[in-house]
C-alpha positions, 0 to 999 in steps of 0.5 A, a space after each residue: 556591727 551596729 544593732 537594728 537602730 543604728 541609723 534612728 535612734 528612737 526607732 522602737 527596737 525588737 532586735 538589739 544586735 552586736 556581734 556577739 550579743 543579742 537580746 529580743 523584745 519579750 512580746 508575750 509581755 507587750 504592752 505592759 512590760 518591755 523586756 529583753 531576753 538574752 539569746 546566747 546560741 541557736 536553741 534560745 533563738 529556736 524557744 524564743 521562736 517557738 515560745 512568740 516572744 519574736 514574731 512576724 516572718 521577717 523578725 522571726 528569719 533574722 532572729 534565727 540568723 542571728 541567734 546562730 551567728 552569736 553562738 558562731 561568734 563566741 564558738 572557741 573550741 571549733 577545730 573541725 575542717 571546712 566540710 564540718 563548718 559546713 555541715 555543723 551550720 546547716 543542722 543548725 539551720 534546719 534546726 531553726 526552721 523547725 521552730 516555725 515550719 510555716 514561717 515561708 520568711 525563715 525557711 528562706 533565709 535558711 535557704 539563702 545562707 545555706 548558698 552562701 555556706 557552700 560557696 565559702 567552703 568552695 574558696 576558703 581552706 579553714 572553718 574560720 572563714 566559713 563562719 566569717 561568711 555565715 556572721 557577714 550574711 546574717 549581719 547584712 540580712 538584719 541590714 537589708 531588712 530595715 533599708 528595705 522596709 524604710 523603702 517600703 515606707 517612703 514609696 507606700 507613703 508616696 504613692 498613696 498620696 498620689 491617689 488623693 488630692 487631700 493635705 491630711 490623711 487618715 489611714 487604717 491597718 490591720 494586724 501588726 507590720 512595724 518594728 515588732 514584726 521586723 528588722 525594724 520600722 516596719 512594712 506597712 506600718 512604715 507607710 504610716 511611719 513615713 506618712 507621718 514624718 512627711 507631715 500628712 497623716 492626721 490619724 491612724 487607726 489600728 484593729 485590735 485584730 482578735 484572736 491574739 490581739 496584735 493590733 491592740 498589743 502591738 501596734 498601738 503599743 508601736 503607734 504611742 511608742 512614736 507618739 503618732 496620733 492613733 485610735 484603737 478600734 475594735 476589728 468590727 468598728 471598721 466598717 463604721 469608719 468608712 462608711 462615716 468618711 474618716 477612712 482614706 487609705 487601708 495599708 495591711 502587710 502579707 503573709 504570702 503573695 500569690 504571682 497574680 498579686 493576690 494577697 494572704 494575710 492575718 485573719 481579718 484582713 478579708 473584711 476589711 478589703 470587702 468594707 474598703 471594696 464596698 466604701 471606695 477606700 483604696 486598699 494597700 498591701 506593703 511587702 518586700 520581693 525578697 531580702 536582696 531585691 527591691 521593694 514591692 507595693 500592691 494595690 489591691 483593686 478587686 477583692 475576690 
């Protein structure tokens, strides 16, 4: 199983994965140190969680599945039956949504893989192919997550400039939606990814996005990694921005998303639909339906 990287190889990793072997990007650290913690079972994926060093919903589910299939994988002495399999998984499971219990990303993975469990159990009379099924689910998971942000990016990028006839384009975003918050590439940071490959973005601009700072953090840290030409704003700058015509497009990530379209996001994030609302600058929210569906991508035109 190749790590998240596999099909770019420059491609910033959060999540290095082989089965068997798992280190997450330290982001307590960022920006001044890049280092890897070793994960070796479910309790260091569950303080990794906990402890920040792994963040973003969709980061923080395959971080869970994924701590839980290096422990599943280096499990030699297991000689329960299938109900045991089973049921050592689940507590495990559980075990890891506690340490994000609002994360709706990882409760829904949790979810997801616990199905999968049961119907392996169904169709199989040992605990190995119960765990099999568990290591294959995750794998896939951590799979699905870049091809569906990579989704994400190509038709966010499209279809943003399809609502402009400019050649070059300056984008703004808020908070942090790339590598460091998934699987890898990133949902809205991914628009700005493929905006960027496509040859028609000509700055992006990043909030701080205070209280914790993501955006000068994170993303700027992500945007210098890709060496995109950037510029650091303060969250109170925005405003500015637009009101000087340097702002063509506002692309934000969600937190949860209402079945009416209606958004939630990072703090902040409101001010900056209102300033886009009251600028005329089209105002973007990149997201994925689910983890085995394809991708979603709203365009907010009424901020409420």
């Amino acid at each position: 199983m190749a790590s998240s990287d596999s099909n770019a190889t420059n491609m910033l990793q959060t999540i290095r994965y082989n089965r068997g072997s798992l280190q997450l990007l330290d982001q307590t650290k960022l920006p001044l140190e890049s280092v890897y913690l070793e994960i070796r079972d479910s309790n260091d994926g569950w303080n990794a969680i906990r402890d920040m060093v792994v963040r973003g919903a969709p980061a923080i589910a395959i971080a869970a599945a994924l701590s839980l299939a290096v422990e599943v994988s280096n499990l030699d002495d297991f000689n329960g039956s299938t109900d045991d399999a089973v049921y050592f998984l689940q507590k495990k499971l559980d075990y890891l949504v506690s340490s994000r219990p609002t994360a709706v990303n990882l409760s829904d993975a949790a979810t997801k893989l616990k199905e999968i469990i049961s119907k392996a159990a169904a169709t199989t009379s040992e605990a190995r192919g119960v765990f099999q099924a568990y290591l294959e689910a995750a794998e896939i998971m951590l799979e699905d997550d870049v091809a569906s942000n990579r989704a994400i990016g190509t038709y966010g990028a499209s279809f943003i400039q399809n609502q402009t006839e400019k050649l070059k384009l300056s984008v703004l975003t808020h908070c942090n939606t790339g590598s460091l918050a998934t699987a890898g590439y990133g949902t809205a940071l991914g628009v700005i990814r493929a905006l960027y490959s496509g040859g028609v973005l000509e700055r992006a601009y990043c909030t701080e996005t205070r209280p914790f700072n993501q955006g000068s953090r994170l993303t700027a840290y992500e945007l210098v990694h890709d060496k995109i030409p950037a510029t650091l704003i303060a969250d109170s700058a925005a405003a500015a921005l637009m009101q000087a015509g340097r702002v063509d497009a506002v692309v934000v990530g969600a937190d949860r998303v209402a079945s009416n379209g209606d958004t939630a996001n990072k703090i902040g994030t409101y001010s900056v639909a209102l300033c886009a609302k009251f600028h005329n600058v089209p105002f973007f929210c990149g997201c994925p339906l689910d983890f085995h569906r394809p991708i979603t991508f709203f365009w907010t035109t009424n901020c409420h």
